[in-house]
PDBQT receptor file of N, H, CA, C and O in Angstrom, charges set to zero:
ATOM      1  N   UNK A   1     -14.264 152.699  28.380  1.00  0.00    +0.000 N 
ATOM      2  CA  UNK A   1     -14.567 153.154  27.044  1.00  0.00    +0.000 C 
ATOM      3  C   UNK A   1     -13.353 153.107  26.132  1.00  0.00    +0.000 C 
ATOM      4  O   UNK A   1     -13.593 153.103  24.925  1.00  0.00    +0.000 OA
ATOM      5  N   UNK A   2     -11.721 153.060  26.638  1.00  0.00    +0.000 N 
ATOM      6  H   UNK A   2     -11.525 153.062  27.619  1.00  0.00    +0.000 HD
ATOM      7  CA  UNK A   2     -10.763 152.923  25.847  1.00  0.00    +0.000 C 
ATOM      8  C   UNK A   2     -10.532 151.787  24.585  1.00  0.00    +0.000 C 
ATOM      9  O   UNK A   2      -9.981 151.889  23.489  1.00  0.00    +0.000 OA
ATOM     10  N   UNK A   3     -11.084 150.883  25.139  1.00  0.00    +0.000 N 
ATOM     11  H   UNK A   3     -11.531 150.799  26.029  1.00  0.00    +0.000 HD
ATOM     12  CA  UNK A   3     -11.514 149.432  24.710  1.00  0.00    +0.000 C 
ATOM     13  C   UNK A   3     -11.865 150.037  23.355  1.00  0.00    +0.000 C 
ATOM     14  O   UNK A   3     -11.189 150.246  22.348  1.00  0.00    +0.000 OA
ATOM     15  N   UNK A   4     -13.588 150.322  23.767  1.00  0.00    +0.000 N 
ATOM     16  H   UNK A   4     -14.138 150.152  24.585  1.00  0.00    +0.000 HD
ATOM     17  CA  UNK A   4     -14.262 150.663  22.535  1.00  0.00    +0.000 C 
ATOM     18  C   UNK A   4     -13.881 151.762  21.321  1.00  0.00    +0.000 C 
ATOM     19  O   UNK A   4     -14.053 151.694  20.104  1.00  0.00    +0.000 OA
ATOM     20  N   UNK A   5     -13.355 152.688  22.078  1.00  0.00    +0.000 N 
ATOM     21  H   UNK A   5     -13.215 152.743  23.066  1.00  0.00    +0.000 HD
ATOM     22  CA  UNK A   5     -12.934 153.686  21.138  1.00  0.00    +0.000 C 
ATOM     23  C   UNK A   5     -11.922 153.131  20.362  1.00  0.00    +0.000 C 
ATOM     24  O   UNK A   5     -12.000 153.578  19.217  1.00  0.00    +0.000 OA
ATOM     25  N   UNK A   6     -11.013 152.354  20.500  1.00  0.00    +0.000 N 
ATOM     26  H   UNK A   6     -10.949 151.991  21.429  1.00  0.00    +0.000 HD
ATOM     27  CA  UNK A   6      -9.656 151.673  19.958  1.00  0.00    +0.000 C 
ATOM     28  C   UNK A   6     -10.778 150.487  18.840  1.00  0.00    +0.000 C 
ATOM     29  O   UNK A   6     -10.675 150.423  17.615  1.00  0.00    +0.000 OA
ATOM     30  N   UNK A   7     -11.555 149.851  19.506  1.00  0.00    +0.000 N 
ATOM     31  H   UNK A   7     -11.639 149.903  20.501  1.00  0.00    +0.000 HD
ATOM     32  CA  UNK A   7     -12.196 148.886  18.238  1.00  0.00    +0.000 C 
ATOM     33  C   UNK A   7     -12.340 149.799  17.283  1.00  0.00    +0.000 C 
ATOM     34  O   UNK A   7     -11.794 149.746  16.180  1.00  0.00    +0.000 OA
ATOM     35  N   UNK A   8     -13.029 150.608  17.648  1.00  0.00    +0.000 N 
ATOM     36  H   UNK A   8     -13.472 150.652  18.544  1.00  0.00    +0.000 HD
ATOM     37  CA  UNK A   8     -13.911 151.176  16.691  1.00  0.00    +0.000 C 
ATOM     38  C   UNK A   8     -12.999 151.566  15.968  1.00  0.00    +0.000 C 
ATOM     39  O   UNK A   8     -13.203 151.402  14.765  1.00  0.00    +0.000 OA
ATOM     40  N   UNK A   9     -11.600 152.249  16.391  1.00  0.00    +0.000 N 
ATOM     41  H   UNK A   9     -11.434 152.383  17.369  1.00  0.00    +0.000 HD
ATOM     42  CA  UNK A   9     -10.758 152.365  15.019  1.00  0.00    +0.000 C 
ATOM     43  C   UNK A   9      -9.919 151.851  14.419  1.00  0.00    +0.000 C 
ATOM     44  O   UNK A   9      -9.130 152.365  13.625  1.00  0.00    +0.000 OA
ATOM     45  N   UNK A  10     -10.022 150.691  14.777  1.00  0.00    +0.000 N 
ATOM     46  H   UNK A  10     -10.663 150.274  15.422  1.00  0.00    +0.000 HD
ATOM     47  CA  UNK A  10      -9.489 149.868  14.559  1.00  0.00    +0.000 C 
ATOM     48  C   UNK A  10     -10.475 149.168  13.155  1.00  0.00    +0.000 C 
ATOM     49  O   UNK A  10      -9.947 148.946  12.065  1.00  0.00    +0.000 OA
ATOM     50  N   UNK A  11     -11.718 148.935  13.392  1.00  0.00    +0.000 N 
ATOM     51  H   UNK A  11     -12.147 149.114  14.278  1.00  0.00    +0.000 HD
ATOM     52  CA  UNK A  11     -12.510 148.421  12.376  1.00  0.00    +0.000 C 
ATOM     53  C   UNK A  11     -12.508 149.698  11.280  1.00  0.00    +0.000 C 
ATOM     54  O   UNK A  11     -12.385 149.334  10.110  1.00  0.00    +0.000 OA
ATOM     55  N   UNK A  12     -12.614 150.964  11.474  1.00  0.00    +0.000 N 
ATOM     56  H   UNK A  12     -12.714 151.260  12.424  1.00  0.00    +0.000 HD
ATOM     57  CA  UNK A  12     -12.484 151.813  10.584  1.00  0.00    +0.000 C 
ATOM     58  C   UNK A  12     -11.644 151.978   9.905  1.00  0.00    +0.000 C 
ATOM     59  O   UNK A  12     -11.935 152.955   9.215  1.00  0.00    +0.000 OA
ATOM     60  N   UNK A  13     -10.179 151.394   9.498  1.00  0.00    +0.000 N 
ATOM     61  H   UNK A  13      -9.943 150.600  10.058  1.00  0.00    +0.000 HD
ATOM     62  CA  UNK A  13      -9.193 151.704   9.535  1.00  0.00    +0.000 C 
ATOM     63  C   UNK A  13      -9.020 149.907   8.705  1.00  0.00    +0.000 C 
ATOM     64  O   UNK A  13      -8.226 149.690   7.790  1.00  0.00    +0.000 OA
ATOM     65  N   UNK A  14      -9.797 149.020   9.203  1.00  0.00    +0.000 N 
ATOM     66  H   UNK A  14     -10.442 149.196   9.947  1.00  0.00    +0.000 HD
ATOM     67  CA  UNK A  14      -9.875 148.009   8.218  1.00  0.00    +0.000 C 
ATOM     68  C   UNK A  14     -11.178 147.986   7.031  1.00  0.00    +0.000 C 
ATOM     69  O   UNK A  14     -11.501 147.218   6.125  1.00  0.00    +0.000 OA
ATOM     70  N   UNK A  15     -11.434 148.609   7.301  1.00  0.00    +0.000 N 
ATOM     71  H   UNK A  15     -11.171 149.233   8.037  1.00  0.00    +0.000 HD
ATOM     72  CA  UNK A  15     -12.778 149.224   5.937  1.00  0.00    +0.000 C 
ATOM     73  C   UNK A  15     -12.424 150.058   4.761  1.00  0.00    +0.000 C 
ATOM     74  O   UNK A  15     -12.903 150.172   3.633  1.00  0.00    +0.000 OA
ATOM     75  N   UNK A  16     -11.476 150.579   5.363  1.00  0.00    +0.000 N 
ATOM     76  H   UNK A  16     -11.087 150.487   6.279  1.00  0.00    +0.000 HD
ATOM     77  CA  UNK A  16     -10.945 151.658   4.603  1.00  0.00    +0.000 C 
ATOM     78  C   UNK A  16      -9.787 150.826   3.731  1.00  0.00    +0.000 C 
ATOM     79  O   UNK A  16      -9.428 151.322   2.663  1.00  0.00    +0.000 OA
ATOM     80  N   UNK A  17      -9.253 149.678   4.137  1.00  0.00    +0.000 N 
ATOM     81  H   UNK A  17      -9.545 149.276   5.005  1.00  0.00    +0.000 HD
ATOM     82  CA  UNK A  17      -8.025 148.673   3.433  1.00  0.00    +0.000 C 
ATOM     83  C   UNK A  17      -8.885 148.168   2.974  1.00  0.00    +0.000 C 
ATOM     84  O   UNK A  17      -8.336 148.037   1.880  1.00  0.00    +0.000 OA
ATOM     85  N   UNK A  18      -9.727 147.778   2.843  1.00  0.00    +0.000 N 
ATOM     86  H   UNK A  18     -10.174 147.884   3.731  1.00  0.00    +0.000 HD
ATOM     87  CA  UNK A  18     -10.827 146.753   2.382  1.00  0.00    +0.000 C 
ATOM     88  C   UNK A  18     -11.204 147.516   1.261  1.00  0.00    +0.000 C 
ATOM     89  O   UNK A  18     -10.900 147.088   0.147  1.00  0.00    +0.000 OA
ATOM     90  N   UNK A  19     -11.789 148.529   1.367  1.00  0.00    +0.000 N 
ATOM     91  H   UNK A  19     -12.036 148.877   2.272  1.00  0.00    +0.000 HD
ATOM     92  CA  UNK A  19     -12.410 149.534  -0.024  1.00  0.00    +0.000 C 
ATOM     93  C   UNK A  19     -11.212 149.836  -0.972  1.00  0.00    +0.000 C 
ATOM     94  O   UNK A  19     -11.415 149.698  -2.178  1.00  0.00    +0.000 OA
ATOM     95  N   UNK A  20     -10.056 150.212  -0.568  1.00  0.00    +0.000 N 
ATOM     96  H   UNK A  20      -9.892 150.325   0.412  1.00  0.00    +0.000 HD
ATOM     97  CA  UNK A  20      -9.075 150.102  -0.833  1.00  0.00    +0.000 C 
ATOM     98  C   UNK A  20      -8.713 149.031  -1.919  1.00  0.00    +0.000 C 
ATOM     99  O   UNK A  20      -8.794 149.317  -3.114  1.00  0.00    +0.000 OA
ATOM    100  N   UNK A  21      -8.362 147.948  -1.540  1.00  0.00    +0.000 N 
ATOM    101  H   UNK A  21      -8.297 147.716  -0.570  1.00  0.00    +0.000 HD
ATOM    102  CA  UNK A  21      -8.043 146.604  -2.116  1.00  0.00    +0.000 C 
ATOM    103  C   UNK A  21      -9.388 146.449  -3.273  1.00  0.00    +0.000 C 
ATOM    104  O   UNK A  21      -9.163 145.768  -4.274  1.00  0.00    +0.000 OA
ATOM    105  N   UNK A  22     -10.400 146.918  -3.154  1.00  0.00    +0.000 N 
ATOM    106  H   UNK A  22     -10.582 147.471  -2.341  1.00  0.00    +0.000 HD
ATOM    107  CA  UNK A  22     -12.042 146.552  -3.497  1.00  0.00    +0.000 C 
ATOM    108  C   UNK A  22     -11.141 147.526  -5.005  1.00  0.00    +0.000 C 
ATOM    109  O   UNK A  22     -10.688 146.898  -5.961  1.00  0.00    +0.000 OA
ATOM    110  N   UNK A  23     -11.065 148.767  -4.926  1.00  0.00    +0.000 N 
ATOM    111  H   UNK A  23     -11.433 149.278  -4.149  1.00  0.00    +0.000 HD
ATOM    112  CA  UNK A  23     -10.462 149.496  -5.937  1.00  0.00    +0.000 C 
ATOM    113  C   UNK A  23      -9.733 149.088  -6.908  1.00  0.00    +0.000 C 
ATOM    114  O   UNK A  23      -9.978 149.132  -8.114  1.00  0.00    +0.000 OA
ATOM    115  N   UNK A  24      -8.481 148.534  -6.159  1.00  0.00    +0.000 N 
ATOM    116  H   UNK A  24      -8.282 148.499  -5.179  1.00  0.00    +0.000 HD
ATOM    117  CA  UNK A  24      -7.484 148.331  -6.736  1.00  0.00    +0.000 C 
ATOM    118  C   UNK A  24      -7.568 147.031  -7.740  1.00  0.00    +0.000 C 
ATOM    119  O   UNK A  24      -6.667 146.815  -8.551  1.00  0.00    +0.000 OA
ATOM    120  N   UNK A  25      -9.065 145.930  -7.588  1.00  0.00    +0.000 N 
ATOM    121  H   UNK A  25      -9.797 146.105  -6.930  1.00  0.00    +0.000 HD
ATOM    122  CA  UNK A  25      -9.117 145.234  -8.499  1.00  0.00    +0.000 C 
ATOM    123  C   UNK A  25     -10.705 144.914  -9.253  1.00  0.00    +0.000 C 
ATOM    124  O   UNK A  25     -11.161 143.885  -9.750  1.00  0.00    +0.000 OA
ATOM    125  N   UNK A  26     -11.186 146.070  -9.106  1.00  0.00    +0.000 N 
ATOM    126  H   UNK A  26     -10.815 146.906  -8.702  1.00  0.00    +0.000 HD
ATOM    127  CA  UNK A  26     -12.322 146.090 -10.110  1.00  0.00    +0.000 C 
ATOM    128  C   UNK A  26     -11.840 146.386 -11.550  1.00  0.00    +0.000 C 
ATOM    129  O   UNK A  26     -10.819 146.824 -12.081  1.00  0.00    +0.000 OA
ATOM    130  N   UNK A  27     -12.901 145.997 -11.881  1.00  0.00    +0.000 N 
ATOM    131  H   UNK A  27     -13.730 145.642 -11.450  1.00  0.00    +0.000 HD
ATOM    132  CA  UNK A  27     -12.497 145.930 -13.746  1.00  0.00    +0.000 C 
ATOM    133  C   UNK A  27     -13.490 146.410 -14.333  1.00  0.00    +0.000 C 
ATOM    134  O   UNK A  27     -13.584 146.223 -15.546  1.00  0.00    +0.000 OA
ATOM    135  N   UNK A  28     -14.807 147.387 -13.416  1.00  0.00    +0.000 N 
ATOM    136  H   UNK A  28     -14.730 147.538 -12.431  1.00  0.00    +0.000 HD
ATOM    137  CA  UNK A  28     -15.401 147.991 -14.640  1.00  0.00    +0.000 C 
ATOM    138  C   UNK A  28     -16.013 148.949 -13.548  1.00  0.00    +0.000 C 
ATOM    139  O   UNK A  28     -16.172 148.673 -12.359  1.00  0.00    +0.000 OA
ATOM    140  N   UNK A  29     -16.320 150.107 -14.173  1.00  0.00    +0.000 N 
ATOM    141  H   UNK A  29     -16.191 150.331 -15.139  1.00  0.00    +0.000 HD
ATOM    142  CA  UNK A  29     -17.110 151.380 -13.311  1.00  0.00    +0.000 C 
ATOM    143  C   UNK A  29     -17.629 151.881 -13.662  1.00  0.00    +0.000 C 
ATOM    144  O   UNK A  29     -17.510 152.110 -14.865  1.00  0.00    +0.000 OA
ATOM    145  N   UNK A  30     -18.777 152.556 -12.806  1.00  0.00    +0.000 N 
ATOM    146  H   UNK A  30     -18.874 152.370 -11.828  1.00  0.00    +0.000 HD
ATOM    147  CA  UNK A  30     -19.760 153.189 -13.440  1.00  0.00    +0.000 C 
ATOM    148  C   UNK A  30     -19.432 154.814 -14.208  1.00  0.00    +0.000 C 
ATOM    149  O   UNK A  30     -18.340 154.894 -13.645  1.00  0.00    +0.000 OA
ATOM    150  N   UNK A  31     -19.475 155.620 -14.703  1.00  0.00    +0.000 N 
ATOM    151  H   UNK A  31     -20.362 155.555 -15.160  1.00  0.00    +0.000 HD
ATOM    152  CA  UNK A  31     -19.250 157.116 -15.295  1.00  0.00    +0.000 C 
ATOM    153  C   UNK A  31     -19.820 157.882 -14.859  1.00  0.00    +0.000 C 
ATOM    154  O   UNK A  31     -19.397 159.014 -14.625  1.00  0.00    +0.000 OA
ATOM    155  N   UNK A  32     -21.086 157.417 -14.599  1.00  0.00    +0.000 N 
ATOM    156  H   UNK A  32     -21.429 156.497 -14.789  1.00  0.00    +0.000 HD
ATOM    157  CA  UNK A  32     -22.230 158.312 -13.636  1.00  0.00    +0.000 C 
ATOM    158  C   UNK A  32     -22.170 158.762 -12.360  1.00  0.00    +0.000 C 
ATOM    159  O   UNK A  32     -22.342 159.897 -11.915  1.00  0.00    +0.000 OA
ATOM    160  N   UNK A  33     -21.743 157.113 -11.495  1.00  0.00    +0.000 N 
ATOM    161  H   UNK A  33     -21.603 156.191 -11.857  1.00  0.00    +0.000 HD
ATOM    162  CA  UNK A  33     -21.668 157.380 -10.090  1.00  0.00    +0.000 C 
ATOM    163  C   UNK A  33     -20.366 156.933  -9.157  1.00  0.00    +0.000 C 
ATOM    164  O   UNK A  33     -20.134 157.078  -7.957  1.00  0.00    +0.000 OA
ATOM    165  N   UNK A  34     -19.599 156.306 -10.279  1.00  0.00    +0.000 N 
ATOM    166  H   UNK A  34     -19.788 156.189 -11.254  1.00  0.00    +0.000 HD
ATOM    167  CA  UNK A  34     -18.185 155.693 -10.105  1.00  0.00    +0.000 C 
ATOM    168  C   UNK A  34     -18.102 154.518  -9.617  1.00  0.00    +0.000 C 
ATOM    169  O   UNK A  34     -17.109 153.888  -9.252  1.00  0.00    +0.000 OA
ATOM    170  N   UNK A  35     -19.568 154.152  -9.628  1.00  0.00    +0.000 N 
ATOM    171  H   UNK A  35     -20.374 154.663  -9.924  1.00  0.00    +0.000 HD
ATOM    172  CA  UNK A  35     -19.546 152.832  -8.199  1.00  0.00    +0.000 C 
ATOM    173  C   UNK A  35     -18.404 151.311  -9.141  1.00  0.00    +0.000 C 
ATOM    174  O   UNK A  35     -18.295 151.002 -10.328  1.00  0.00    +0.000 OA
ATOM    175  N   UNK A  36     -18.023 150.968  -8.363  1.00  0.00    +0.000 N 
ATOM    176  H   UNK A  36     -18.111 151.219  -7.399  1.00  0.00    +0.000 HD
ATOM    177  CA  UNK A  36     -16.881 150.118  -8.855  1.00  0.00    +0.000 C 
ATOM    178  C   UNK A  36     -17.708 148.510  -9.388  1.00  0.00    +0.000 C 
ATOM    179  O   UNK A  36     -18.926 148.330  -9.360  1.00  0.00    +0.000 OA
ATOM    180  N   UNK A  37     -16.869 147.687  -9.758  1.00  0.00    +0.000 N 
ATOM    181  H   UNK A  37     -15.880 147.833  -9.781  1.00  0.00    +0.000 HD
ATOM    182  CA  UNK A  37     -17.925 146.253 -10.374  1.00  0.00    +0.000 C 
ATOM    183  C   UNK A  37     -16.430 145.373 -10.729  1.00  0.00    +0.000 C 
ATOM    184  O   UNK A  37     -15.278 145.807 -10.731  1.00  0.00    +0.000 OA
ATOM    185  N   UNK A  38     -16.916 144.045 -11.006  1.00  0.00    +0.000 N 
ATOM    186  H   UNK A  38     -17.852 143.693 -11.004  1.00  0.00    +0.000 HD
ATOM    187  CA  UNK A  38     -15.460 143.359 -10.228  1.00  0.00    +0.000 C 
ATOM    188  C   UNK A  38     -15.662 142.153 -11.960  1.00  0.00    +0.000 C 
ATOM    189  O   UNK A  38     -14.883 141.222 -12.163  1.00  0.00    +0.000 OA
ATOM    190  N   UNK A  39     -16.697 142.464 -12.829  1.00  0.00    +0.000 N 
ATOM    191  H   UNK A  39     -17.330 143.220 -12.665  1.00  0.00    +0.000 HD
ATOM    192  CA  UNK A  39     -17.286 142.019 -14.056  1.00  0.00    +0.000 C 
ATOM    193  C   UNK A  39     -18.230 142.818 -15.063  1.00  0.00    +0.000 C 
ATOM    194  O   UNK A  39     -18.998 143.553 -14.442  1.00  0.00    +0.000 OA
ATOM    195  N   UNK A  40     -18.349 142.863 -16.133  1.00  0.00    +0.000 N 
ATOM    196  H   UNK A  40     -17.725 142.266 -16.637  1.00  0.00    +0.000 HD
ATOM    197  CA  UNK A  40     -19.181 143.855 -16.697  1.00  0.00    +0.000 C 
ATOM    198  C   UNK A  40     -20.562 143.501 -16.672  1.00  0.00    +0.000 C 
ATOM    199  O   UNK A  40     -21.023 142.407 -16.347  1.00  0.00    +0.000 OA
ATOM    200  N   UNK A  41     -21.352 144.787 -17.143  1.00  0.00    +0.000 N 
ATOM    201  H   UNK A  41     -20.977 145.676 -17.407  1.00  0.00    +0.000 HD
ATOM    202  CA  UNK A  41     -22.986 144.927 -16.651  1.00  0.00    +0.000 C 
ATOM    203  C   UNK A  41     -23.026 145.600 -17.567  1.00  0.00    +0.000 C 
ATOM    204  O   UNK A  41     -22.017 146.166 -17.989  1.00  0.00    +0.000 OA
ATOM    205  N   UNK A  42     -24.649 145.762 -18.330  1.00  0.00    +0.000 N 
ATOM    206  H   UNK A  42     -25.469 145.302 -17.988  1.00  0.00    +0.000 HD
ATOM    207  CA  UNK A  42     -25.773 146.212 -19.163  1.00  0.00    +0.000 C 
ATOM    208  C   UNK A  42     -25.567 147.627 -18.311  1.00  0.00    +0.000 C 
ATOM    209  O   UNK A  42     -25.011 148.620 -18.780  1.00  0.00    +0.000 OA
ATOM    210  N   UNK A  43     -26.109 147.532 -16.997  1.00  0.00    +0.000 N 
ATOM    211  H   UNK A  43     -26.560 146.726 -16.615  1.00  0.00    +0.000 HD
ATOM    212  CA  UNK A  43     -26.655 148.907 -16.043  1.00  0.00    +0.000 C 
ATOM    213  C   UNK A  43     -25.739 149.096 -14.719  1.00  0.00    +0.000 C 
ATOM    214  O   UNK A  43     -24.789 148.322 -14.602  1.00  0.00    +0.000 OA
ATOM    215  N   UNK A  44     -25.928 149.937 -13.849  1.00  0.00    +0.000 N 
ATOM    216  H   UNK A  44     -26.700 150.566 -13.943  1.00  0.00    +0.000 HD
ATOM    217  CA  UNK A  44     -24.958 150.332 -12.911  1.00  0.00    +0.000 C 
ATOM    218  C   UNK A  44     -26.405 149.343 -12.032  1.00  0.00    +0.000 C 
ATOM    219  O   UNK A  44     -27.459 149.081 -12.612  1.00  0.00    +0.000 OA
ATOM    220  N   UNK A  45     -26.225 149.107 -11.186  1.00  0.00    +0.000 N 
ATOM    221  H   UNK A  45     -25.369 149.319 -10.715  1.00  0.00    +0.000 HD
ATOM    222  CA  UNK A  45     -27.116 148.634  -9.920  1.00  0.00    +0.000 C 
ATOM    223  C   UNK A  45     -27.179 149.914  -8.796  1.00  0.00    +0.000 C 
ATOM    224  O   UNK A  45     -28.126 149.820  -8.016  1.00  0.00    +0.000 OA
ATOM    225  N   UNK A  46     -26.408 150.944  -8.635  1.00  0.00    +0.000 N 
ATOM    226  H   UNK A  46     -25.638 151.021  -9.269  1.00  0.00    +0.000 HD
ATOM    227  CA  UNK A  46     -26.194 152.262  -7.896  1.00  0.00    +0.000 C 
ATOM    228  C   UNK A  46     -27.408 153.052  -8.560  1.00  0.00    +0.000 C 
ATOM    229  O   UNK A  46     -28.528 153.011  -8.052  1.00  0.00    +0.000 OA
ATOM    230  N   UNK A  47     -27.191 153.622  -9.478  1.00  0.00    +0.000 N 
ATOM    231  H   UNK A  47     -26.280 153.655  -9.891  1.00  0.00    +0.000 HD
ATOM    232  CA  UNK A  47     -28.020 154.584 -10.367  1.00  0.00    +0.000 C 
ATOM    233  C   UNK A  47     -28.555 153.780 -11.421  1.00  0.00    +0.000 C 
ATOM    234  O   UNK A  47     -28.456 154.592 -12.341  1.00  0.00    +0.000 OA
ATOM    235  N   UNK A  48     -28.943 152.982 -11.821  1.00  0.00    +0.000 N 
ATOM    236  H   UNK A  48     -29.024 152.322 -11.073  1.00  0.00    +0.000 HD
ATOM    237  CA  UNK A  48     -29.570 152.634 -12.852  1.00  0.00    +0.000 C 
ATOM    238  C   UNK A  48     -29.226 153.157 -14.313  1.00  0.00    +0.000 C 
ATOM    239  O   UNK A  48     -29.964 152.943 -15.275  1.00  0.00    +0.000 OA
ATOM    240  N   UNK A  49     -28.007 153.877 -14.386  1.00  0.00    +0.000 N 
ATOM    241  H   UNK A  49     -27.407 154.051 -13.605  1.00  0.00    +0.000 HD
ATOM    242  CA  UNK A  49     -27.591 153.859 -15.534  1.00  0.00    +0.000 C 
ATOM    243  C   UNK A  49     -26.869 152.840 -16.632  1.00  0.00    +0.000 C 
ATOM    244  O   UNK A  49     -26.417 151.754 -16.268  1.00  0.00    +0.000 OA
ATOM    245  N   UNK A  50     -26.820 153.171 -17.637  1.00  0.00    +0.000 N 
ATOM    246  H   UNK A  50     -27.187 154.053 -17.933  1.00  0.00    +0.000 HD
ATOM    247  CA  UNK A  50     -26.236 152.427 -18.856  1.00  0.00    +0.000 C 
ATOM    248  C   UNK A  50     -24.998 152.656 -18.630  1.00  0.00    +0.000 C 
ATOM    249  O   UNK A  50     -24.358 152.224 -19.588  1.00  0.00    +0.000 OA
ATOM    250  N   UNK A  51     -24.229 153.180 -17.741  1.00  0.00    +0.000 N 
ATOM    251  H   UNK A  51     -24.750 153.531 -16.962  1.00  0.00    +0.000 HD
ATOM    252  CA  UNK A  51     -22.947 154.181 -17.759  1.00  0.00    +0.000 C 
ATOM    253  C   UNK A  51     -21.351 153.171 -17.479  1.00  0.00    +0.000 C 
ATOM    254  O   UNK A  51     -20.219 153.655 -17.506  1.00  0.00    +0.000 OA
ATOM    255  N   UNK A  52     -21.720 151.589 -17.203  1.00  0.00    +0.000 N 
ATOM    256  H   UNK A  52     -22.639 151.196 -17.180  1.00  0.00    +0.000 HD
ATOM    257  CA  UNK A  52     -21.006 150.809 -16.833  1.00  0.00    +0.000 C 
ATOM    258  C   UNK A  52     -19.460 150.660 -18.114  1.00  0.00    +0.000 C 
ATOM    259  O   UNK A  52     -19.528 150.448 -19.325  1.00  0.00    +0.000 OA
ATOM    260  N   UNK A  53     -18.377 150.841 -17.365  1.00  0.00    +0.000 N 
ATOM    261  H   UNK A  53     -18.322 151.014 -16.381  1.00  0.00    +0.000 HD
ATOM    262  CA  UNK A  53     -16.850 150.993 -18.787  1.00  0.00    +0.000 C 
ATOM    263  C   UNK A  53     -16.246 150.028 -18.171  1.00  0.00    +0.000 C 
ATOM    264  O   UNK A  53     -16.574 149.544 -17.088  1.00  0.00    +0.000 OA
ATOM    265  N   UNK A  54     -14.689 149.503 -19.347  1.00  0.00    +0.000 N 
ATOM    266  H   UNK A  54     -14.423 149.897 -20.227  1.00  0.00    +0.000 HD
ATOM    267  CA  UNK A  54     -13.895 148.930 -18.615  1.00  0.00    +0.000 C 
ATOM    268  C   UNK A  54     -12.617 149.999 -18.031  1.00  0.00    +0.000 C 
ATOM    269  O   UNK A  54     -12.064 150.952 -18.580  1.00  0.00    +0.000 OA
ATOM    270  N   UNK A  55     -12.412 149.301 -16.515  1.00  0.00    +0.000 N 
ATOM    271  H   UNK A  55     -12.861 148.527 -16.069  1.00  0.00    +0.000 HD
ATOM    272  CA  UNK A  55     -11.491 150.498 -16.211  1.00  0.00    +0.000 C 
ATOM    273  C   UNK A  55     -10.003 150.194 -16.565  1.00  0.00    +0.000 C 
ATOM    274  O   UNK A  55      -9.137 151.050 -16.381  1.00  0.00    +0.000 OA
TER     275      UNK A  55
């Protein structure tokens, strides 16, 4: 099970750099639900709000 327990945090631990990096170059977000966007939008696709800014 050492194996697995080590993947597993190992992949967790690259998800988290990944969301990370995902942050660090979006260019527009939602106000409502924060969800991030990498181009601007009419609506959030998360919540269906109008709430989309540039960040």
């Amino acid at each position: 099970m050492g194996f697995f327990n080590n993947l597993g945090r190992k992949v967790e631990e690259f998800k988290r750099d990944v969301d990370s990096a995902k942050a660090d170059e979006a260019t527009h977000q939602c106000t409502a639900c924060d969800h991030l966007y990498f181009a601007a939008r009419e609506e959030c696709d998360e919540c269906g709000r109008d709430a989309v800014v540039e960040r």
